[in-house]
DRENDO-173417 format. One record per residue (C-alpha): x, y negated, z negated. Coordinates in steps of 0.02 Angstrom, whole numbers, plus 50000, padded with zeros to 5 digits. Example, Ala and Ser with C-alpha at 12.3 -4.5 7.8 and 13.67 -1.06 7.14 Angstrom:
<pts>
506155022549610506845005349643
</pts>
This chain:
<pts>
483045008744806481185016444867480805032144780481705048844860481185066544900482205081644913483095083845107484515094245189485875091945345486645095145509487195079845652486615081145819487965083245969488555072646099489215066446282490305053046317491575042446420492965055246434494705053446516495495058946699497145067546685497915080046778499235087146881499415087147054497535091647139497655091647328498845097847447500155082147496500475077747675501885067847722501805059447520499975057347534498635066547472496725063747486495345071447342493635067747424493625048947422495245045947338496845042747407498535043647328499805028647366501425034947446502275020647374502375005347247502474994747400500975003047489500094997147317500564980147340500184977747503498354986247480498064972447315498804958947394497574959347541495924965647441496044957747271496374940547281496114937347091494714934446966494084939446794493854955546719493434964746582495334965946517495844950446581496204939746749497004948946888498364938846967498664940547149500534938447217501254919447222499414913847145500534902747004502194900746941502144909446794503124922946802502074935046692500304938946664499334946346503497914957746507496964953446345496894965846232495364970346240498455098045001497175103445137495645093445092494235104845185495155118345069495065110744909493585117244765493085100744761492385096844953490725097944982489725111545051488875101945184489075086845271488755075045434490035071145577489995058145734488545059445805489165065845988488035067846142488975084446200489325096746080491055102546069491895086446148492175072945990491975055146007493135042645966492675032445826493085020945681492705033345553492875050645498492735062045377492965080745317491895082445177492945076145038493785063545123493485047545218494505040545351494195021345427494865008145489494724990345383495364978445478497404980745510497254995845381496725013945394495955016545225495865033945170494605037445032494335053344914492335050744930491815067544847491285068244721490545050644733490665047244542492585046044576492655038844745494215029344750495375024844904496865035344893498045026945030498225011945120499255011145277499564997545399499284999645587500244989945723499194981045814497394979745809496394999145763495065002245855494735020345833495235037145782495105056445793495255069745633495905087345679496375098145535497805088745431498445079345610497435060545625497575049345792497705032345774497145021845920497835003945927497744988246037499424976446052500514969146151502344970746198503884963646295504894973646399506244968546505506034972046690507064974546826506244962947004506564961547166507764945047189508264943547018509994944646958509514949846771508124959346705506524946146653505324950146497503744954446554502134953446417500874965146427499474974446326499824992946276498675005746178499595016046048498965034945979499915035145819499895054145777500085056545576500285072045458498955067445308499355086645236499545072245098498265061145096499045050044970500665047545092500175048645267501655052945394501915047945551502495060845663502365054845841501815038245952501105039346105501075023046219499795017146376499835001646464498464993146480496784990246328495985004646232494505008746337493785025346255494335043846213493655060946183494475076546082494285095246149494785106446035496715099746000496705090246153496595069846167495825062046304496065044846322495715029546457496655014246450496175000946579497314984346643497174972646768498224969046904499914962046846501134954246949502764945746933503104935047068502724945447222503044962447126501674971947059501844980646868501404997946846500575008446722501715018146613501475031846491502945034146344503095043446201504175036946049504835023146156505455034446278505745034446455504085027046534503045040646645502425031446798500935041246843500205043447019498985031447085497575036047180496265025247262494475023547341494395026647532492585016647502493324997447481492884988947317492434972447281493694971747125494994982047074495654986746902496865001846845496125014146747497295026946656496945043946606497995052146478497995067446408498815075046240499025089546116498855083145918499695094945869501215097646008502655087045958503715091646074502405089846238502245076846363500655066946387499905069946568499105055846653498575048046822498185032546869496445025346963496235007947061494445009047034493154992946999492654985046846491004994446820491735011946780490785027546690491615042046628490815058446546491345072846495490545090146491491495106546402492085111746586492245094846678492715075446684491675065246803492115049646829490675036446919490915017246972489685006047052489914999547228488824986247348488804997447523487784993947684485974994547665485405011447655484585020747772483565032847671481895035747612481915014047516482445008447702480715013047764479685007247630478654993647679479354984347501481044988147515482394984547650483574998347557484844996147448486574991747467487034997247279487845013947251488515023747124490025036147179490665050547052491925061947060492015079246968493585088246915493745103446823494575106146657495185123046575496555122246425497025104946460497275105646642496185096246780495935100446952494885089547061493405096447164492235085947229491305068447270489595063847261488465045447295486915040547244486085024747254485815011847109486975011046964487065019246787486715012046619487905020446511488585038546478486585045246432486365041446633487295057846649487215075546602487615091846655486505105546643487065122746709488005119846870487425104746904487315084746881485805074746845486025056446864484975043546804485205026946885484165009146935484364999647088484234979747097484394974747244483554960647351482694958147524481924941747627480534941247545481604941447356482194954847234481464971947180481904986847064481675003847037482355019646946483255035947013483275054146954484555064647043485275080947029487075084647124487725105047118489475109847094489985104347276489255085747226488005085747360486185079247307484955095347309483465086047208482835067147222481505057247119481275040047190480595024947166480075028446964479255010846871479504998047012480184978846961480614990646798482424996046741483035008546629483315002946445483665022346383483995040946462484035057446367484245073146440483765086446356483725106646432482625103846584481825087546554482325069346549481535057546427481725040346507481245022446453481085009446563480504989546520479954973146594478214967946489477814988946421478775003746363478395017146481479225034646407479375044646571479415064446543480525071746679480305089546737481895094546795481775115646769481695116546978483445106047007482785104447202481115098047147481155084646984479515077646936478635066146833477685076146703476675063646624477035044246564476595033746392476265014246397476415006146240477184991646188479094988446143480504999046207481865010646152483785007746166484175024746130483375040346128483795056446018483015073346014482075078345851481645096845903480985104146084479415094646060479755077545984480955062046027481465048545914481685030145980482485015545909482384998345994481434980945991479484979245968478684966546069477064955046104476394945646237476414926146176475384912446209476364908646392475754926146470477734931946434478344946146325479194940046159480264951646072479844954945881480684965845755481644982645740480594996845818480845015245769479505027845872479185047045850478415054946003477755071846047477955079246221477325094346183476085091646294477355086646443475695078246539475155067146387476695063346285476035053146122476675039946002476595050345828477085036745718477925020745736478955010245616479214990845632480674981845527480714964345504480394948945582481184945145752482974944945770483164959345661484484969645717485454987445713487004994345761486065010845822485584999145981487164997246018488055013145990487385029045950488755033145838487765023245698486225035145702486145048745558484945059645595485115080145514483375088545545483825100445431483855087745301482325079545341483405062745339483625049245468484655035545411484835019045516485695001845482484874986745491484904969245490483554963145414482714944845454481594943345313480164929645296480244919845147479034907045069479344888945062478334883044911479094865544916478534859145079477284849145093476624859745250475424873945217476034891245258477754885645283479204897745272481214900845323482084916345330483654926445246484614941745315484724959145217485774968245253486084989245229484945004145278483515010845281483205033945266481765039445324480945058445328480265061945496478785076845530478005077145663476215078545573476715063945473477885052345548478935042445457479085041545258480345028045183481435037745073482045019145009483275006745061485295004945033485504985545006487254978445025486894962045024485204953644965485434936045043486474928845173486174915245340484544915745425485614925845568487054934845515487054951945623488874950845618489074949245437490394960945327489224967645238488174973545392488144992045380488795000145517488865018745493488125031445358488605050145330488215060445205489065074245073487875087645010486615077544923487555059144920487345045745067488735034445116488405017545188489925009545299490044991245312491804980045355491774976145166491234991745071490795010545065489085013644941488745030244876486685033044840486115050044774485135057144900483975064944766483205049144684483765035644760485055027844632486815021344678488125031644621489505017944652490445006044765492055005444846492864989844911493954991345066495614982545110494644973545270494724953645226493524943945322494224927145292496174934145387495194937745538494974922745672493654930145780491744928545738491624948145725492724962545645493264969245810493174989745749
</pts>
């Protein structure tokens, strides 16, 4: 470990992919009721007729989507993709997830409260009494069902989310006896952890279809389960919601008006932790593959990518650009104590990244999307800013941003947007969006690399994490190691590059690229804490070839103090592993989250939890979790 200097705490807030539930939100006529662009099905057969004549099969991201009499198999499988905060002994400060909209958790494979630490190891949820560190010992092990993925902490109720499959006998048109149908099912197991050390399990609830994401407000789950198409014989399968093995809940199914080029049911459920007794509400969306969801404190809005006509707007009559048939369409419904209500539709052109694409800000919506799209003469790209009021209609446009460019990051933050777009330079793009009717570019940096994700450090500075890069000997771009950036945008019309950080040699990785989730960074301790691994050159003194070297992998973290006069200072380094394959990203000992307790750090990886004293830099101790690499088939601990 480097050598350490004082710090102090506080996570930064969040937005995500939420769920759409809800109760009935139109007026019905004659069994049929339309919400902007959707459209309810009157019946199970109106469903089957509509799939059997626009999706004719092929593969998604759950699985392959079998149209009616495609084979004789006569089922089809979508893939399955005492009170601690009480107690004397908790500490005084600590981190949580690191959400993009404060107020509305996100789902992930780790929590804690301060004493103690909740994650999933492989089959197991793990519960650890982490605090205080120099007694850190797991406390319970219990076994989950089906495959974990993630989880939600409120109070002394935990949520379980799990992947599996089942059989169910069904009842089918022209067949005397009921025939077993195997599908994949998400279960929220709801347990009472009043005692940590014997976890109960109080409730199940069951989805059809794979885990896809969730969100917590207040008490209230949010979760989106997603299946493909699944038919036996000529009779289509529904999406059912149950709880304890119940009777199933077939919720309603509403549709697109604007066709689709492939079709997969989304479900949106919706749960109280803490209300045995309740009912889950749901509804069910044919919608395509390519589906966003985010949620604010006051609404869902749900967006999904669609290839149109050729537009006819400002692109169409660009001398470059024929327009673009690529569109984005998102719907907004309103949510108050756990009840939805839909409202309205919008479009823009282009599609979105991921859930930092959108944000809302007041009233309204600001969208952040890239269109690829192609002409005669060959392809092009370019970047969107929009921003859609309450009614969804578009009252400010910013076209046509970093041309043959996409977006690799968006942050909104207040009235500006922060965005990073890449093809041989990182431009950082400074956004003025204070006049929602007029957005503007402020002011632009060029340097090399780019950032993956962007995260406020105060009103004036951004942090970026991402890839450096070089141009190489061919005139390309060739992409080097870990890259960690402060800039200021104080002055909006000359943002600069305060400090930059390089790990590594290329191939050097982090799960902060990925997911956000694995970024620790608490301003008011001066810490930023990010896992890597590391490629590391290493000497070859036995070859007969000067300057010859290979490379290992490190793997564990690296904390960092960030000031904006300064940049970055290396606190030191959490190692949990000194030596492994030249390329081992995947690896059980690479870390994957961090948190901290007052002044200890805790370093996540699939095979262990590490304590370090955030005061000088020397581990505390280790605990091993029940995850066992060598029980698990696939090439990656699938969290």
């Amino acid at each position: 470990m480097g050598n350490w200097k004082p710090a102090t705490a506080v996570a930064l807030g969040c937005l995500v992919i939420a769920a759409i539930i809800g109760t009935a939100l139109a007026s019905e006529d004659a069994g049929e009721s339309t919400w902007g662009d959707l459209r309810k099905f009157a019946s199970k057969e109106e469903i089957e007729a509509f799939l059997a004549e626009h999706a004719q099969g092929g593969w998604s991201d759950g699985g392959y989507s079998w149209a009616p009499g495609a084979t004789k198999q006569e089922t089809a499988m979508d893939a399955p993709a005492p009170a601690a905060t009480s107690a004397p002994t908790a500490a005084r400060d600590y981190s949580t997830t690191n959400v993009q909209v404060q107020g509305v958790d996100e789902a992930d494979f780790l929590k804690n409260d301060g004493r103690y630490i909740y994650v999933i190891s492989g089959e197991t949820l793990a519960i650890l009494e982490a605090f205080p560190a120099e007694d850190a010992k797991i406390v319970s092990e219990t076994r989950i069902d089906g495959l974990p993925t993630a989880l939600f902490l409120s109070g002394d109720r935990l949520t379980v989310f799990a992947t599996g499959t089942e059989e169910r006998m069904t009842a089918v048109k022209g067949s005397i006896a009921p025939v077993p149908v195997h599908r994949a099912v998400t279960h929220a197991y709801i347990y009472d952890i009043g005692d940590r050390n014997d976890p109960e399990l109080v409730r199940t609830q069951t989805f059809t279809g794979s885990y896809y994401d969730a969100r917590m407000i207040g008490d209230n789950v949010y979760v989106l389960t997603r299946e493909a198409p699944l038919w036996i014989r000529d009779e289509i399968v529904l999406p059912e919601v149950r709880t304890d093995g119940g009777e199933p809940i077939l919720p309603d199914i509403y549709r697109p008006e604007t066709p689709l080029q492939n079709y997969v049911f989304y479900t949106a459920s919706a749960f109280s932790v803490k209300n045995d007794r309740g009912t889950p509400d749901a509804e069910t969306f044919l919608l395509g593959y390519d589906t966003t969801l985010f949620a604010s404190a006051k609404n869902l809005y749900i967006g999904y990518r669609y290839m149109g006509a050729a537009s006819s707007g400002p692109a169409a009559t660009m001398p470059d650009y024929a327009g673009s048939r690529e569109q984005t369409i998102v719907h907004r419904f309103a949510i108050d104590d756990g009840r939805i209500d839909y409202k309205a539709m919008g479009r823009v052109p282009g599609h979105l990244l991921n859930q930092f694409s959108l944000d809302e800000y007041g009233e309204n919506l600001r969208v952040a999307t890239t269109v690829e799209d192609w002409t005669r003469e060959g392809s092009f790209q370019y970047n969107n800013v929009y921003v859609l009021n309450p009614a969804m209609e578009t009252i400010g446009t910013l076209e046509h941003i970093a041309p043959d460019e996409r977006i690799y990051a968006a942050r909104f933050v207040g009235d500006r947007l922060y965005l990073v777009t890449f093809k041989r330079i990182d431009p950082l793009f400074v956004i003025d969006l204070s006049d929602p009717k007029h957005p503007g570019i402020l002011g632009k940096l060029k340097i090399p690399g780019y950032s993956d994700y962007l995260h406020p450090y105060d009103a004036d500075h951004i942090i970026g994490i991402g890839k450096e890069t070089s141009e190489n000997t061919w005139g390309g771009v060739s992409v080097e190691g870990l890259k960690i950036a402060l800039f200021d945008v104080s002055d909006v019309n000359n943002p600069l590059e305060v400090d930059t950080v390089v790990i590594g040699e290329a191939g050097t990785d982090s799960e902060a690229l990925r997911d956000h989730k694995a970024f620790l960074f608490v301003k008011e301790k001066n810490l930023l804490v990010i896992p890597v691994s590391e490629i590391k050159r290493v000497e070859n003194p036995g070859s007969k070839y000067p300057g010859s070297y290979g490379t290992t992998t490190w793997q564990g973290a690296y904390a960092y103090s960030v000031n904006p006069s300064s940049g970055f200072t290396l606190k030191g380094t959490v190692a949990h592993a000194e030596k492994g394959p030249s390329y081992n990203w995947n690896s059980a000992d690479a870390v994957r989250r961090s948190l901290f307790m007052d002044d200890t750090l805790y370093t996540v990886s699939a095979r262990s939890v590490v304590m370090t004293d955030l005061t000088n830099g020397s581990r505390i101790s280790e605990v091993l979790l029940p995850y066992r690499w060598e029980t698990y088939p696939t090439p990656y601990p699938v969290w």
